[in-house]
Each structure stands twice: as structure tokens, then as C-alpha cells.
C-alpha beads as a LAMMPS data file, in Angstrom:
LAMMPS data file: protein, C-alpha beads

122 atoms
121 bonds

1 atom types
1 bond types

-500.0 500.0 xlo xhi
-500.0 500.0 ylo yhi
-500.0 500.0 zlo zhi

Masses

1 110.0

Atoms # bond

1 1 1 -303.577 350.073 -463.519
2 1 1 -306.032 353.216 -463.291
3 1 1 -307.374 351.103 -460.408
4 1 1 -303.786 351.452 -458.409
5 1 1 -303.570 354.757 -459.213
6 1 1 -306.798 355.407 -457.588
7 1 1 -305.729 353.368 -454.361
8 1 1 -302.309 355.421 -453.846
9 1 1 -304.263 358.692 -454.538
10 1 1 -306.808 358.007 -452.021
11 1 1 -304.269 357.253 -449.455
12 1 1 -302.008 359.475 -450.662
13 1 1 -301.316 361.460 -447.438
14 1 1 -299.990 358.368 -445.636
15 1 1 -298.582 356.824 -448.691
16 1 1 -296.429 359.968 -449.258
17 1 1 -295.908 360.002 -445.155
18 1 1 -293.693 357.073 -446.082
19 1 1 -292.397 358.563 -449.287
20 1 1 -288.602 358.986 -448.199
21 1 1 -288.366 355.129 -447.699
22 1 1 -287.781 352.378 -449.627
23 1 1 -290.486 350.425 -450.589
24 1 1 -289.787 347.405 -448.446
25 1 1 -289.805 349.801 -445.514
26 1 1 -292.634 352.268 -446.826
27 1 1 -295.120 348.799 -447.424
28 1 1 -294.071 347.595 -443.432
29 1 1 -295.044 350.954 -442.655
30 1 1 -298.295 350.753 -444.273
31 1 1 -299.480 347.795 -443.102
32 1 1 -299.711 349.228 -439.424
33 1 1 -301.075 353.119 -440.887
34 1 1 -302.911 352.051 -443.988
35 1 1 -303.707 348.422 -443.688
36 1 1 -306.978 349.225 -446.370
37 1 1 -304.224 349.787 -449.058
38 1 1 -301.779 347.147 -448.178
39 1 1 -305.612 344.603 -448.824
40 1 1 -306.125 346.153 -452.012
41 1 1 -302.752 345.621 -453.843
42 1 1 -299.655 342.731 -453.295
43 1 1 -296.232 344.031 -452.438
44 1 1 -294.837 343.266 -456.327
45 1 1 -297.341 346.018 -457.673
46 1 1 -296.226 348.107 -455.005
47 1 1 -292.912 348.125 -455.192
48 1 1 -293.037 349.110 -458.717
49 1 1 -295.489 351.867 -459.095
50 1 1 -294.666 353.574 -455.152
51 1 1 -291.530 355.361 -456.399
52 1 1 -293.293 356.930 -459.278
53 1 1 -296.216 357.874 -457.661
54 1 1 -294.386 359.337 -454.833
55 1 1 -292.183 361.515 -457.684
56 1 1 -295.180 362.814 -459.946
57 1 1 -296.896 363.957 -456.262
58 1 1 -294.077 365.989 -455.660
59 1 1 -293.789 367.455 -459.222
60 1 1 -297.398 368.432 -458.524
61 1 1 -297.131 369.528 -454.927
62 1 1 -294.416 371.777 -456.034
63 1 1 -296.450 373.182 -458.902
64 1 1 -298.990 373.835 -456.683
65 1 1 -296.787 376.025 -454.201
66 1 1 -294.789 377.884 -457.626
67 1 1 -298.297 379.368 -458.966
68 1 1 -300.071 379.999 -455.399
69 1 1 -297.125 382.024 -454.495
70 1 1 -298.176 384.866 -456.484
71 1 1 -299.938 387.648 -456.174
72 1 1 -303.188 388.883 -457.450
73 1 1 -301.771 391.907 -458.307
74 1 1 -298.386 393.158 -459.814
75 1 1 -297.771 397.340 -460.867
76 1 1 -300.924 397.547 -461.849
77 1 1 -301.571 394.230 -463.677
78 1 1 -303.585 391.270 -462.808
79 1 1 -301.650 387.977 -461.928
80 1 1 -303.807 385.044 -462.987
81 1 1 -302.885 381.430 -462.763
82 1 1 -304.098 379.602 -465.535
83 1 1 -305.562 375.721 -466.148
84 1 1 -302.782 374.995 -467.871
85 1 1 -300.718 376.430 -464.812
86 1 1 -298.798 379.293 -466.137
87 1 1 -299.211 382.397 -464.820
88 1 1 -299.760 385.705 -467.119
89 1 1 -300.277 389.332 -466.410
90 1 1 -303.432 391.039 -467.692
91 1 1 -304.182 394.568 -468.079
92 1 1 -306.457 396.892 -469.992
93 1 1 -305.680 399.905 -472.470
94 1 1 -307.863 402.161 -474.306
95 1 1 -310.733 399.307 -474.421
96 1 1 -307.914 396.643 -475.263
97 1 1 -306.503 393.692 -473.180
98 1 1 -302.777 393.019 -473.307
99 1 1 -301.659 389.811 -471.931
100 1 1 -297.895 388.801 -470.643
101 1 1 -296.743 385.424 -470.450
102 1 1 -294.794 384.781 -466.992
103 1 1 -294.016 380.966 -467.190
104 1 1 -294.928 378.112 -464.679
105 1 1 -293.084 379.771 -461.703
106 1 1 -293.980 383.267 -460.232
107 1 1 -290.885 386.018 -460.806
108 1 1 -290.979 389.482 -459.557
109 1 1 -288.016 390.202 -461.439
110 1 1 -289.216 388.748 -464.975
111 1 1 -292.738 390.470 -464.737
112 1 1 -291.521 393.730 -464.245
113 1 1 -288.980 393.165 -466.956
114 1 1 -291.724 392.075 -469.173
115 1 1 -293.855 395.120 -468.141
116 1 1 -290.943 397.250 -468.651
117 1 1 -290.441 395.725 -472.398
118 1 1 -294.331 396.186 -472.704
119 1 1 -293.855 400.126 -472.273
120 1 1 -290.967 401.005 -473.912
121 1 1 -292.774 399.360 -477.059
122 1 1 -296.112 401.080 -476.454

Bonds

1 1 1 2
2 1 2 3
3 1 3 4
4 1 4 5
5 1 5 6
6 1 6 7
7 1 7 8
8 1 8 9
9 1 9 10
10 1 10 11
11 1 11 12
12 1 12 13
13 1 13 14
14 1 14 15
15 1 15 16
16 1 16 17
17 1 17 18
18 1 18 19
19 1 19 20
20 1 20 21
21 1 21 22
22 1 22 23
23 1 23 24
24 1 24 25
25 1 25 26
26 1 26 27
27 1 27 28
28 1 28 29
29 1 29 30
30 1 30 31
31 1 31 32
32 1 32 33
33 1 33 34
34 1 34 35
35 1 35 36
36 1 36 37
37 1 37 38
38 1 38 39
39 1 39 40
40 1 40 41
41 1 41 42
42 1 42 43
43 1 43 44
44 1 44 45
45 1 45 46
46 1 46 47
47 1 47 48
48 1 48 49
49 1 49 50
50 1 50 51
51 1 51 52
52 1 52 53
53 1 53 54
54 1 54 55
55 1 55 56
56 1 56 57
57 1 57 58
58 1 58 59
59 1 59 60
60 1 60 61
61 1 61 62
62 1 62 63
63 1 63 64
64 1 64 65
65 1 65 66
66 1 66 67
67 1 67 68
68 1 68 69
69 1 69 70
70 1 70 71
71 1 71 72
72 1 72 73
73 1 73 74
74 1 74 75
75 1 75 76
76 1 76 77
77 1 77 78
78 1 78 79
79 1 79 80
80 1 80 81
81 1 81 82
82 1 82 83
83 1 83 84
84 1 84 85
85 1 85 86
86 1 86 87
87 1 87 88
88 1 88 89
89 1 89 90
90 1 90 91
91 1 91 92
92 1 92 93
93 1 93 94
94 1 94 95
95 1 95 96
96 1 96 97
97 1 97 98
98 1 98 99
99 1 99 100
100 1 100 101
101 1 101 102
102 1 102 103
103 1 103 104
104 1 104 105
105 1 105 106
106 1 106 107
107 1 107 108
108 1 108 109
109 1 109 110
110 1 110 111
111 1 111 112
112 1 112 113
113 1 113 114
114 1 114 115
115 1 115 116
116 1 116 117
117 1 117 118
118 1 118 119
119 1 119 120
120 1 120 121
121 1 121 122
């Protein structure tokens, strides 16, 4: 298994070139762009993992796009993505670090609201 997974990853761009097909019509397509891949695996094992690899790319892919989309900076604070991909606003006072959570998708409107929250309790 882990070594199909490795095979779709490292042709990933023209595997997910085809990713709007069905798999019949995706593996055709393959066998002209990426005939390496089509040598390494049989149609069966294919046809069953290609939809869900093509799905989980796109979760990622779109992950990728939420948390780059912000900005460094927000009103002061600083915007940092973290490894576990949510973002949080950081700021210091009086030799103290206050942290914000955000969530997994950049909002303008939801920091300030949080920063807003932040001061009326300070």
C-alpha cells in the first residue's frame, strides 16, 4: 500500500491532471502522459485507490491556499500559521505573550472580533 501511495504522489501532477475523470479514462490517459506509473501498478489497484488520492490532494491543496492567504500581520498582531495548520495571532504586553486562536481558515472579520474581545477584557 505505502508503496502506491508513493507512486501517485510522485506523479501526482499528472495523476491529478486527470483527476476530473473516471478512472477508466484517467488510466487511458496515463498510459500516453505517465506510462512509468501505469508499469508500476495494474488497473484493479488503480481504480480503487485514484479517487481517494485525488480527494485527500485536494483537501490538502485547499489547506494549503486557506493558511497562505494570510497575512503576516493583522492590527498590530502577528499572523502565524502553525504545524498543525491553524493560524493564531500573537502579540506582546508588558513582557507577556497573548495568543488568539483563528481556526484553519484565515478571517479578517473573526480576528478583529477576537482582538476586539481581547481588549474589552484587558
Amino acid at each position: 500500500m505505502a508503496h502506491i501511495v508513493r507512486l501517485f504522489y510522485q506523479y501526482r501532477e499528472k495523476v491529478l491532471a486527470v483527476g476530473n475523470l473516471k478512472a477508466t479514462a484517467a488510466w487511458n490517459a496515463l498510459r500516453v502522459s505517465c506510462p512509468e506509473l501505469v508499469h508500476e501498478m495494474e488497473f484493479n489497484t488503480f481504480k480503487t485507490h485514484f479517487p481517494a488520492f485525488v480527494t485527500i490532494m485536494e483537501l490538502v491543496n485547499a489547506d494549503a491556499v486557506d493558511a497562505s492567504s494570510a497575512p503576516k500581520t493583522f492590527m498590530g498582531w502577528s499572523v502565524q500559521t502553525g504545524k498543525d495548520g491553524y493560524i493564531r495571532l500573537y502579540k506582546s504586553f508588558g513582557g507577556k505573550v497573548r495568543s488568539l486562536y483563528i481556526g484553519k481558515t484565515w478571517s479578517p472579520e473573526k480576528a478583529e472580533r477576537k482582538i476586539a474581545e481581547t481588549a474589552s477584557n484587558a
